[in-house]
C-alpha angles and dihedrals in degrees: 000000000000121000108209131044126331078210096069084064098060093056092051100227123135121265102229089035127109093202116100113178122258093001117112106222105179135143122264114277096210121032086219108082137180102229117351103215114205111224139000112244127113085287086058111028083044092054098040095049087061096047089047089051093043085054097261121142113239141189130180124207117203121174086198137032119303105280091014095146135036092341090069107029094054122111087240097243117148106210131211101215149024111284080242102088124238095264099042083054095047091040092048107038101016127253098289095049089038096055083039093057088046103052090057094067087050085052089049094054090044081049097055095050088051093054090038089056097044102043087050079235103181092207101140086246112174134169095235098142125219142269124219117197128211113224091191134033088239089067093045078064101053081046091065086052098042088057094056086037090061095034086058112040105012096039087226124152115217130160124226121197125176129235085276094060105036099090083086092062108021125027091214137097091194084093137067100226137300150254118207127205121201096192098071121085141181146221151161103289092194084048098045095047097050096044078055092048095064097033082068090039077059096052090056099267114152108218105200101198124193091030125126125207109212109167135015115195126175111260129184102272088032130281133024106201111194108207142178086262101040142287130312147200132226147177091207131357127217117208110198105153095124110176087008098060113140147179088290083076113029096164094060085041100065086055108052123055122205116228123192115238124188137199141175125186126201143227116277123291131233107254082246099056085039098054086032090058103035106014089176096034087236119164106245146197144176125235099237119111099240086044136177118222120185140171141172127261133224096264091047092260109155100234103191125175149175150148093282094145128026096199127099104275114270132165081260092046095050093041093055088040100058083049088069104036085047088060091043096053087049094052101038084044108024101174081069084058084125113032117127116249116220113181137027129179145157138209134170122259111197113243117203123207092246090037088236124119115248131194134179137079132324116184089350094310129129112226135154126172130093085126086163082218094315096100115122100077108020089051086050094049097036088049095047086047090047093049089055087046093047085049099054102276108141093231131175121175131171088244100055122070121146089223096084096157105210117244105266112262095357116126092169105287102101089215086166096060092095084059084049098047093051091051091055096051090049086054098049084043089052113037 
């Protein structure tokens, strides 16, 4: 079994290798920058395609490869919606703010494609909506009021079909029935960074792979980073490390919480598993609270995922983790019972206290991430909002919002996840 993404695969470049193809990583000419961005994923590369296009001198600076966290180790599904459901948002905002918050997932979507079409970006994206599954009948049942929730204040069209009925959606009898949403895509998320990668390395972005930020200080004409290859320094600084934030911006760090998630992927499947399991080749989900979420690859392969494990991704972690999601695939599909599984891997998505997504300025800082899971399109299209706002642009968005409280006796070790954990697993018990 392979420990790392099944995605690295598909772009044919060496695992251990810091090469990626087309993209110029290269170190800063000059140690004095326009604006320093703080990881290379689609909140940096996003943001610093716009600055490089409005004139700014940019530099990204990545510790790892570019992509090398979230932005390589997701599933690939591009969610309609906040992780937060209609009704919480309408419960908890009010109807206005909530169909406001909505439409904006469906913006950030329109705003991928855009970016995919004019950036020529070969990612396998596809519109093939999404299916979310109900794990009890009770949630079939929510299901029946979400639809006429969203139908009444989102203007959102979803289908909802029963257990009966689900075969024409999902091969499987472990769910009570299912509601299927046509707004949602999916891509290759390794494809699709670094096709991003080498858009903002068009527009004239530097990308300093390989090299770790470690510390940021106010300087006189704004921001000293010191880095693996030297110091720098910069007008503004972008933090958009989400679920890899670390002690180089503690602030930041006290505000988003990082949160394991694990996924294995399969052999290749017959065509006729494939087309038993996933007749439409929808992404798909089910509505627990330690979910799985699973969907099918180009070449037929079963990815499946969950939060089988809440600590920080390790060779043990993974391990353990593939163990459970291995269980889980062949329970939820048991005619794979057998199937071989071939790779297994982990990475961190950034939770935020009101499970939305927040973007502005802390201490002076730029910053943008806490996507709950929902990142591919919203980090592409937040990123691509805060670098207009770092260049000039008067912008005011509903996400971003320079009051961003920290989460109470939290300094960046999520010491309460365990608790979490255990509440979740009640709920899902219980309801």
């Amino acid at each position: 079994m392979k420990e790392y993404p099944y995605w690295l695969d598909t772009i044919q470049q060496p695992v251990a290798s810091g090469q990626q193809s087309g993209i110029n990583i290269q170190p800063p000419e000059s140690r004095r920058i326009d604006v320093a961005i703080v990881g290379a994923g689609y909140t940096g590369l996003a943001a610093a395609r716009q600055l490089a296009r409005a004139g700014a001198a940019v530099v990204v600076f990545e510790s790892g490869r570019v992509g090398f966290g979230a932005s390589s180790r997701n599933a690939g599904q591009v969610l309609a919606g906040m992780k937060l459901e209609p009704a919480v948002l309408v419960a908890r905002y009010g109807e206005a703010r909530a169909r406001q918050l909505f439409e904006i997932s469906l913006e950030a979507i329109d705003a991928l494609e855009q970016v995919i079409a004019d950036e020529a970006i070969a990612c396998e994206y596809e519109r093939v909506g999404h299916v979310q599954a109900a794990a009890k009948p009770s949630h079939f049942s929510a299901f029946r009021e979400e639809q006429a929730l969203l139908a009444r204040v989102f203007g959102h069209r979803v289908e909802v079909l029963s257990a009966s009925e689900q075969r024409s959606e999902l091969g499987t009898d472990a769910y009570h029935g299912v509601m299927i949403d046509e707004g949602s895509g999916a891509l290759n998320p390794a494809k699709y960074v670094e096709g991003l990668g080498r858009a903002a390395c068009r527009a004239g972005a530097r990308l300093a792979a390989g090299t770790a930020v470690s510390r940021i200080d106010r300087s006189a004409g704004g921001w000293t980073l010191e880095t693996s290859a030297g110091s720098f320094d910069a007008r503004d600084v972008l933090l958009a490390t989400n679920g890899y934030t670390n002690g180089a911006a503690p602030a930041l760090q006290r505000r988003f919480v990082p949160i394991g998630s694990y996924i294995i992927v399969t052999e290749p499947l017959t065509r006729a598993d494939a087309a038993a399991i996933l007749p439409r080749r929808r992404t798909a989900f089910d509505s627990r609270h330690f979910l799985f979420y699973f969907r099918l690859t180009s070449d037929n392969r079963l990815l499946f995922g969950g939060r089988a494990e809440f600590s920080a991704p390790t060779a043990e972690s993974t391990r353990r983790a593939a163990s459970v999601l291995r269980v889980g695939l062949a329970r939820v599909f048991p005619r794979l019972a057998s199937i071989r599984v071939e790779y297994a891997w982990g990475g961190r998505v950034a939770f935020t206290r009101d499970q939305l997504p927040h973007a502005g300025r802390l201490d002076g800082l730029h910053y943008a991430g806490g996507y709950c899971g929902h990142g591919v399109a919203m980090a592409t299209y937040l990123g691509a909002i805060v670098g207009r706002r770092i260049a000039g642009e008067p912008i005011e968005h509903p996400l971003i919002d320079d009051r961003f409280p920290a989460i109470p006796f939290y300094r960046g070790n999520p010491w309460f996840l365990p608790l979490v954990g255990a509440y979740y697993k009640v709920k899902d018990w219980l309801q």
